[in-house]
N, C-alpha and C positions, 0 to 999 in steps of 0.2 A: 603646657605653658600657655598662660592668656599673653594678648597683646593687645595695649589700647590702638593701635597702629594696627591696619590693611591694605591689604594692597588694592585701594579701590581702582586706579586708573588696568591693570589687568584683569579687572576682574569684570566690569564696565566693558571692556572691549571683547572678550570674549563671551560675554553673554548676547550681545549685539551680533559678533560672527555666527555664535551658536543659533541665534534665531531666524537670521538669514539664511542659512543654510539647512535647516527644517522647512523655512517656507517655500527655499525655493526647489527640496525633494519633492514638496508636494504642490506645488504649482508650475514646475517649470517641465524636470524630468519624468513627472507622471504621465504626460500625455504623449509623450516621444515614445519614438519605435514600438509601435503595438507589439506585443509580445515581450519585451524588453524594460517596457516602464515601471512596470509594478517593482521589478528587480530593484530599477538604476532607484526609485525613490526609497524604495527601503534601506538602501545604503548609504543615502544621504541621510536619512531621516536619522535613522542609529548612530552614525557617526556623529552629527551635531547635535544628537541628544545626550551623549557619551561628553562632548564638549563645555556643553552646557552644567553639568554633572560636576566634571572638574574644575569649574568656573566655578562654580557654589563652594568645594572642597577646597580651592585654593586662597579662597576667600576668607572662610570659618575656619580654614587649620593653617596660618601663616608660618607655622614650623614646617610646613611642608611644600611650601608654597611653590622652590625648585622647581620637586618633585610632578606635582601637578603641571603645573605652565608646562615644562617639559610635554607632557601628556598632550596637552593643548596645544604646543605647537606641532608633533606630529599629526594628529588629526587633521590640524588645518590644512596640512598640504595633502593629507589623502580625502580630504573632500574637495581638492579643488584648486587649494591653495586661497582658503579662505582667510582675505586680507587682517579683517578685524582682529580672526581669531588667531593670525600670524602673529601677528605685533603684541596681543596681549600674550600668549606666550612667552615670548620673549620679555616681557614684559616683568612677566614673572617671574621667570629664571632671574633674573638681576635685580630684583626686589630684596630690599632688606630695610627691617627698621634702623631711622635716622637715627635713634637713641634710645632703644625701648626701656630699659632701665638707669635707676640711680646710680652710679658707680661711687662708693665712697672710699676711701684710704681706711685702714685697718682700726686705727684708733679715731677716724672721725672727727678729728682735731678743729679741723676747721671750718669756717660759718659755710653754709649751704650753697651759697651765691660761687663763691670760692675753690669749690670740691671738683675736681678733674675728672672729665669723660674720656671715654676709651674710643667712643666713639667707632667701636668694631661691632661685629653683628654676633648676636647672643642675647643674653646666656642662656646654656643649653648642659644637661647631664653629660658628665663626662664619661663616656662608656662605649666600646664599639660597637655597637646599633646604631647610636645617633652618631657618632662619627664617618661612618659609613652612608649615613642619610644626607647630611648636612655639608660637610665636608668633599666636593664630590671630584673636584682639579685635584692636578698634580702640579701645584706649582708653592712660589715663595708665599712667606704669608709671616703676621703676626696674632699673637695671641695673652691673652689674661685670664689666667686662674685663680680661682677659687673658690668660695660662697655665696651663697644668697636667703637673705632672709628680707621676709617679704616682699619687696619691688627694689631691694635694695641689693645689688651688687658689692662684695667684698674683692677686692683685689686683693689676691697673696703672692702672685708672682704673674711678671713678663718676660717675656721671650719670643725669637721670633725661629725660621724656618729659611735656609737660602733654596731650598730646592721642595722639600714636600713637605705642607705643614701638617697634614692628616699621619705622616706616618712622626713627625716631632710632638704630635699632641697622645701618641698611643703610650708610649712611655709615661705617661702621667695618668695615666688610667690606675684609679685607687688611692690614687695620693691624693687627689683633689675632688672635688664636689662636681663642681662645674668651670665651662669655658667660654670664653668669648673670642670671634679670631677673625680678620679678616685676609683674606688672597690678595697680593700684591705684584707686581707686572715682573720685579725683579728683585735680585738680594739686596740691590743698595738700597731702595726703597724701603726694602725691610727694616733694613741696618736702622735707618734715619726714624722708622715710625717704632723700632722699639727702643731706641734710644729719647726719644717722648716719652713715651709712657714709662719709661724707666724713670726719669726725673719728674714727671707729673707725678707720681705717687711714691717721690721721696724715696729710692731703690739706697741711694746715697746716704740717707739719714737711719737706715735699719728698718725702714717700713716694709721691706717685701722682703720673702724667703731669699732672694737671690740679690746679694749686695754687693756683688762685682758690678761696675760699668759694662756694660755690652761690649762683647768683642768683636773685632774686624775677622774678616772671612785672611783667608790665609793670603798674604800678598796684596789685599787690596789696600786701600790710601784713603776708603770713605774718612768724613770727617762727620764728628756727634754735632746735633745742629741746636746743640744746646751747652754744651759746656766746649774746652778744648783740650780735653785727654788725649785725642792724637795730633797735636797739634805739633808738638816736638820733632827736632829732624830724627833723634834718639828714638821715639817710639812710631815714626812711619820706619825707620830701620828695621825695628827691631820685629814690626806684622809682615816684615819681608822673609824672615825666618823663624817666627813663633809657631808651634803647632797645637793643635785644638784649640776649642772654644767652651771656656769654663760655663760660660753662660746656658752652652748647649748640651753640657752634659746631664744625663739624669740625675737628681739628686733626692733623698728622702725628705719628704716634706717637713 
């Protein structure tokens, strides 16, 4: 998958770590402990060449980009705890395009300016490789399924995750093309960002496979920050003793 979008600011800083840390295997530690030097520089030198390496890779393949930074930041602390190439690690582990592609509603109904973003990170194949790549907490999250044809993102369905969204998007493995998702700190957070995207893309008007309202987690009292379906004392009663969540069950596409 291309992206007009990189991650220049880790990628910038880790090649700065990485060249410090080659210069200074061969300026600094070469000359120390006669007998010892040739060692200590060779393994600085390797290590921030190895740095430098996933600096370029994390650059040119931002599907992966995690993956790398990762990379990049342990190296940095086993040469040293090389500063630049710290922070550009990190860097890049928390990197994700602001909006890499168009999201449109199924029918495309409306003028361009108009058209709702998901504003989660994707889209990516739906299939356990890349779920396993990409995907890599264990925590709440939400997400949007479906197609893509050329830069354009198809939404056919949202939902979200109160505890692991990597094992709530494997169930959909086959039914759908691709997914967009982003990891959230907790379930109500979920609740509230998939109940947006539920009414951004019209779930209510039959625009998406899944035309229930989003359901509350068993006993909680969140409220939708868009309409007021629980707003009733009737139905916080009644998520007091409902069980399951239609919205989270598997269903055939």
């Amino acid at each position: 998958m291309s992206y007009s979008e990189k991650p220049t600011a880790a990628f910038v800083l880790s090649v700065i770590g990485g060249v410090l840390g080659v210069f200074g295997g061969l300026y600094f530690f070469g000359g120390w402990w006669w007998g010892f030097g040739p060692l200590i520089c060779g393994y600085f030198v390797i290590v921030n060449c190895i740095i430098l390496i996933s600096a370029w890779m994390l650059y040119t393949n931002p599907a992966s980009t995690r993956d790398w930074g990762t990379l990049v930041l342990v190296l940095s602390i086993l040469s040293g705890v090389n500063l630049p190439a710290l922070i550009g690690g990190i860097l890049a582990m928390r990197w994700m395009p602001s909006n890499e592609e168009e999201t449109k509603l199924l029918d495309s109904s409306l003028p361009k300016s108009n058209r709702p973003r998901t504003n989660l990170r994707g889209s990516y194949p739906l299939d356990e490789q890349t779920l396993h790549r990409v995907v890599s907490e264990t925590s709440p999250g939400v997400y949007a399924l479906g197609r893509k044809k050329s830069k354009t993102f198809y939404v056919h369905r949202v939902g979200r995750s109160d505890t692991n969204i990597a094992i709530e998007l494997t169930g959909y493995i086959g039914k759908y093309e691709r997914f967009k998702f982003k990891e959230l700190p907790d379930a109500a957070t979920a609740f509230s960002k998939e109940c947006e995207l539920y009414h951004s893309f019209r779930g209510a008007e039959g625009k998406l496979d899944n035309r229930n309202h989003p359901q509350r987690t068993q006993g909680a009292l969140w409220q939708c920050p868009k309409c007021d379906a629980f707003n009733s004392p009737e139905t916080n009663a009644e998520s007091r003793t409902k069980t399951g969540l239609e919205n989270h069950s598997i269903m055939p596409s």
